[in-house]
N, C-alpha and C positions, 0 to 999 in steps of 0.2 A: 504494500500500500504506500508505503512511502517512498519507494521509486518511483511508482507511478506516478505521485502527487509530483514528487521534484521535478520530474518528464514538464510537465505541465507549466510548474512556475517557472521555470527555465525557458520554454517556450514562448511566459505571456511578457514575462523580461525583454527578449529581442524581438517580438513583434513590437511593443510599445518604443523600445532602442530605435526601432527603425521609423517611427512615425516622430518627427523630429518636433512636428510644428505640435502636438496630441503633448509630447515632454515638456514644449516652452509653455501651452496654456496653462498643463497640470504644475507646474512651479510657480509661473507669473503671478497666476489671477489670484488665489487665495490671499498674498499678502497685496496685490493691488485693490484689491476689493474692501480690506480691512483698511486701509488707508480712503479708500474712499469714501465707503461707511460713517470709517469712524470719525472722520471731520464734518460729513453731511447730517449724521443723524444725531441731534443734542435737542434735550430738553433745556437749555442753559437761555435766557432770554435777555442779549447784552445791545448794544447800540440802539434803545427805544427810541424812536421819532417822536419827538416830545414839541408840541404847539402851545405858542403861551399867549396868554389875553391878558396886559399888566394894565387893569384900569385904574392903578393906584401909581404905580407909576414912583416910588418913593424907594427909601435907601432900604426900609424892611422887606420889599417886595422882591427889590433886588437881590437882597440878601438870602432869601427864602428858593427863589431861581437857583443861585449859583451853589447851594446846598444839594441841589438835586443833581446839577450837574458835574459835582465833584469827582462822582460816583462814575463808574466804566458802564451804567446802565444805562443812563439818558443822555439824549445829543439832540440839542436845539437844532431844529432844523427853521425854526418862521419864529417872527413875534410878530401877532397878530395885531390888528388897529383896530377892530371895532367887530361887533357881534357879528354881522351879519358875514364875515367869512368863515366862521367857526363848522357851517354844515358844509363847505364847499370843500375844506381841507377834510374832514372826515370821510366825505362822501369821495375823493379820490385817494385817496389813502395817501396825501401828499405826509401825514401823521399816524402814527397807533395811540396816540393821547395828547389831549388839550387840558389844559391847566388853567382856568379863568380865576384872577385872583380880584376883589370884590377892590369899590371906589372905597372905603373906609378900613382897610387891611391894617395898615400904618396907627390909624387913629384908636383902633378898638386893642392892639398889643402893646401900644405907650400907653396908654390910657387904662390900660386893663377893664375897660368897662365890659365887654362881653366874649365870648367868642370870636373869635376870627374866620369865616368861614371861607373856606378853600375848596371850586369845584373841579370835578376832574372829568371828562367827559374821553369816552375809553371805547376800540371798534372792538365790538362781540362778537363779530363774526367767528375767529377763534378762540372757543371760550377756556382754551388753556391758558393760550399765549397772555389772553383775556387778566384773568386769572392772577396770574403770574406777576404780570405790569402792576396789577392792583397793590397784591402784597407790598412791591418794592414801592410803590408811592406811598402806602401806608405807614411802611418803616423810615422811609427818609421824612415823613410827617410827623413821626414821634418822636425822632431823634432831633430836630430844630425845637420841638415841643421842650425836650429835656433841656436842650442850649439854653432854649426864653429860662427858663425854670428857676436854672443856676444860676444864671444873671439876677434875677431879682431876690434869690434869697443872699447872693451877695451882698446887692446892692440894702438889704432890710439889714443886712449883719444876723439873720435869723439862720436856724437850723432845721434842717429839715431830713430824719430818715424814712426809709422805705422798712416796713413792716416784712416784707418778705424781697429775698434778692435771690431772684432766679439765676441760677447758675448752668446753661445747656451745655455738652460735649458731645462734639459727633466723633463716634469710633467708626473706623474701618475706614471713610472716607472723611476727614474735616472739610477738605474744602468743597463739600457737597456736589464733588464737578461729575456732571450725568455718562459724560464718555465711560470713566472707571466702571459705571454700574452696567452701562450699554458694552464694554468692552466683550465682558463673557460671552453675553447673548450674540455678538459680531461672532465670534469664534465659533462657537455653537453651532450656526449657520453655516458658516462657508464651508467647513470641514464635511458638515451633514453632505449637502450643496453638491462639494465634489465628489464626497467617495460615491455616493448613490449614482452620480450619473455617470464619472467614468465606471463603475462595475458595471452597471445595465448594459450598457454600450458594449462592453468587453464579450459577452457570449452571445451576444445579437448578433453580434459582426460573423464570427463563425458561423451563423446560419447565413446570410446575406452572402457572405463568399464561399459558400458549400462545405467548408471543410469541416459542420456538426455532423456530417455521414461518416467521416473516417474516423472521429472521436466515438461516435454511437455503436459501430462495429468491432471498437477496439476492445480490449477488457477492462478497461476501466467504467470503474462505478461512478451514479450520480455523484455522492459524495466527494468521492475524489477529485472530480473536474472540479464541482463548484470550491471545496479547496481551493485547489491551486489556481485557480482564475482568482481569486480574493486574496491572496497574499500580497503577488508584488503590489497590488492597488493600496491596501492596510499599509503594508511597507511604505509607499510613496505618499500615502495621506500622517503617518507617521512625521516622516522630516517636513511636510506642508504645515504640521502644527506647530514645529517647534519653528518654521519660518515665520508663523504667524504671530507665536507669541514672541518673536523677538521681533519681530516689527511692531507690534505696542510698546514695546518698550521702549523702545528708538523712537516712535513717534509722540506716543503719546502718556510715556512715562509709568507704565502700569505694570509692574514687578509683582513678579510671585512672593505671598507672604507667607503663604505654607511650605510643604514638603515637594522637593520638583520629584521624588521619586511615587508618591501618592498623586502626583499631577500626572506622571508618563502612564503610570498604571490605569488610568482613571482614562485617561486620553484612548488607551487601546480598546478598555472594555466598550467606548462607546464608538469608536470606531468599528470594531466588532460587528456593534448592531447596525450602524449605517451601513457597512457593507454587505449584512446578511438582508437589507433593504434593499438593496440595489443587487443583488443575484434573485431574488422576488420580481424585481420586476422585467428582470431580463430573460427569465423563464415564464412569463405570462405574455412577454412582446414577441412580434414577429419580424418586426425592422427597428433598426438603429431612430428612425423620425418615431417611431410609437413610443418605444424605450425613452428616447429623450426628453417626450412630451409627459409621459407618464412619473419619472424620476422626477422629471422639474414640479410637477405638481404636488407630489409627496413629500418632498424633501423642502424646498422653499416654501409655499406657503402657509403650510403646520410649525414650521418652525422659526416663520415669521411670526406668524397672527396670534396660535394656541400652546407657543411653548412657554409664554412668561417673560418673554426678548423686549418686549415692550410694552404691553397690557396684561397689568397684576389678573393670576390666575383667577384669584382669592376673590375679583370683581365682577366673575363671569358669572351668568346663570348655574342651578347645578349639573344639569342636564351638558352644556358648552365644556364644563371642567374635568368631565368622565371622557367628553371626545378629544378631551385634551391629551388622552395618556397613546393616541398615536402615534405622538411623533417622539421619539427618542431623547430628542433635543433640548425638553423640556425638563428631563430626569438631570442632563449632563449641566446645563445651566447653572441647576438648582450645586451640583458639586463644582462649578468650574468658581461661584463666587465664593463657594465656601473657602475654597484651596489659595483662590489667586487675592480674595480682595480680607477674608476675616484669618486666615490661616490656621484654619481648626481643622481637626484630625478627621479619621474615617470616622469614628461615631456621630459626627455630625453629619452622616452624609451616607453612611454605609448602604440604608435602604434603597437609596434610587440606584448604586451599585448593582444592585440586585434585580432590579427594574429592568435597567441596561442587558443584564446578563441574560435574562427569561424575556425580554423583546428581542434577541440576537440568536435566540438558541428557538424563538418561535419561527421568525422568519424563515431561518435557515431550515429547517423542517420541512416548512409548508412548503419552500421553493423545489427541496426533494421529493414533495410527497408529488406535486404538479408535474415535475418532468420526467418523473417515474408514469403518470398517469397518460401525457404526449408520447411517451415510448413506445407502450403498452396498446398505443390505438394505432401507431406506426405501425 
């Protein structure tokens, strides 16, 4: 049996050897894609187009302005002259947020006689982005609140503490930057991505150029083919990972905090399953366009939409969160953040190991049991 298998990998080695441009996409793309990814897809919301209406027009006002734009969040882009352009900029999106500050701003914060009211007027179309903007005009509205504060208990000579002093610490990521938490879910993907469709590809081809009749007459078992058809692929999605995760690192700074030999281990077992996905569906196709269209649909979209890559599982219907456990990807996510971004061991993770292992070992079955069954009517 294990001749046989080596026969095999040995053969799907210099067929792939010989397809020169099939070698450049499978090395390229995986770390071009993470680089592309991972600069395009950020929940991070920085250079806001910020519209301001100063009907007060005075040094508080001004002062209140240049606070917001201290920040790497907002960038004046207009200062507006009078009401009636305030829908024209919203309505072309010449802004994502208008600032109108009231004719009596100045008078009622010297004065201390009331509130100072400050409107923001804000495009909902996306009501993340939405969202997001609010928060930060909120906190940059509390923190000049704090400024006024100090100053006047300065100026009373009085004292003033806070009852309770919140103290937050974010672990695993401080600087809240959304790339490190999208970085796994990138991996996730691409690795899915590739191994599924070069595998599929790899035993389609053999029927497309005749030579599955000289392998089906030989003595070799289903098993064994799909074997050795899966190796060098595992093999070459192997170094695709370790290209990949050093290209986060180089670009975007995301170091492994855990164990890199519980990361390598972790990486094969789900590899594993990706590739016992992609000989599934290269024993269900009959040409390389079916195969391709079919891997691309299994592998990217499950592993975009329902693995937790970007839309919390834990938000989904219940019914959505059980179709969730199709795609692999979602198991390996759940251990790539444990490993790369909290650095905790296998008990924190051991179960979706086993996930991996029994989705890789179903696949690979059912692909046997199907081209056992195609033989058999042959």
């Amino acid at each position: 049996m294990f001749k046989r298998t080596a026969a095999i990998v040995k053969k799907e080695f210099k067929q792939i050897w010989r397809d020169k441009r099939l070698l450049f996409v499978m090395f390229f793309l995986p770390a071009f894609l993470l680089g592309i990814f991972g600069y395009a897809v950020s929940f991070d919301v920085k250079n806001i187009q910020l519209a301001v209406l100063d009907n007060d027009n005075s040094h508080e006002s001004r002062l209140f302005v240049n606070s917001l734009l201290s920040s790497d969040y907002f960038e004046l882009v207009k200062v507006i002259e009078n009401d009636s352009e305030v829908k024209a900029i919203l309505d072309n999106k010449s802004a994502q947020a208008v600032m109108i500050i009231p004719v009596d701003f100045s008078r009622n914060i010297i004065g201390n006689r009331k509130d100072a009211d400050i409107q923001y007027l804000l495009d909902g179309v996306d009501g993340n982005t939405a969202s997001i903007i609010k928060n930060y005009l909120n906190a940059a509205t509390n923190r000049f609140n704090n400024d006024l504060l100090e100053k006047r208990m300065l100026k009373s000579s009085a004292k003033l503490s806070q009852p309770l002093d919140l103290s937050v610490r974010f672990w695993f990521n401080p600087d809240l930057n959304s790339t490190r938490f999208l970085l796994p879910g990138l991996i996730a993907m691409i690795l899915i991505i590739t191994a599924v469709v070069t595998v599929s590809l790899s035993l389609v081809r053999e029927k497309e150029l005749g030579t599955i009749e000289q392998l089906n007459v030989s003595s070799l078992r289903t098993i064994e083919l799909l074997i050795g058809k899966v190796i060098p692929y595992l093999l070459i999605a192997v170094i695709n990972a370790v290209l990949v995760l050093l290209a986060g690192y180089i670009l975007f700074d995301v170091a492994v905090m855990g164990s890199y030999v519980l990361l390598f281990l972790s990486i094969l077992i789900f590899l594993f399953a990706g590739t016992s996905l992609g000989v599934l569906v290269s024993v269900i196709s009959d040409s390389q366009q079916v195969a391709f269209t079919i891997a691309t649909f299994v592998s990217l979209l499950p592993s975009l939409l329902l693995s937790g890559f970007i839309f919390p599982i834990e938000s989904m219907p219940f019914l959505i969160q059980i179709i969730t456990n199709i795609t692999p990807a979602k198991f390996f996510i759940v251990v790539l953040r444990a490993i790369m971004l909290r650095g905790v061991g296998v008990f924190a993770f051991w179960d979706q190991l086993i996930y991996l292992i029994l989705f890789g070992l179903v696949a690979l079955l059912v692909a046997v049991k199907v081209r056992n069954i195609k033989d058999a009517k042959i």
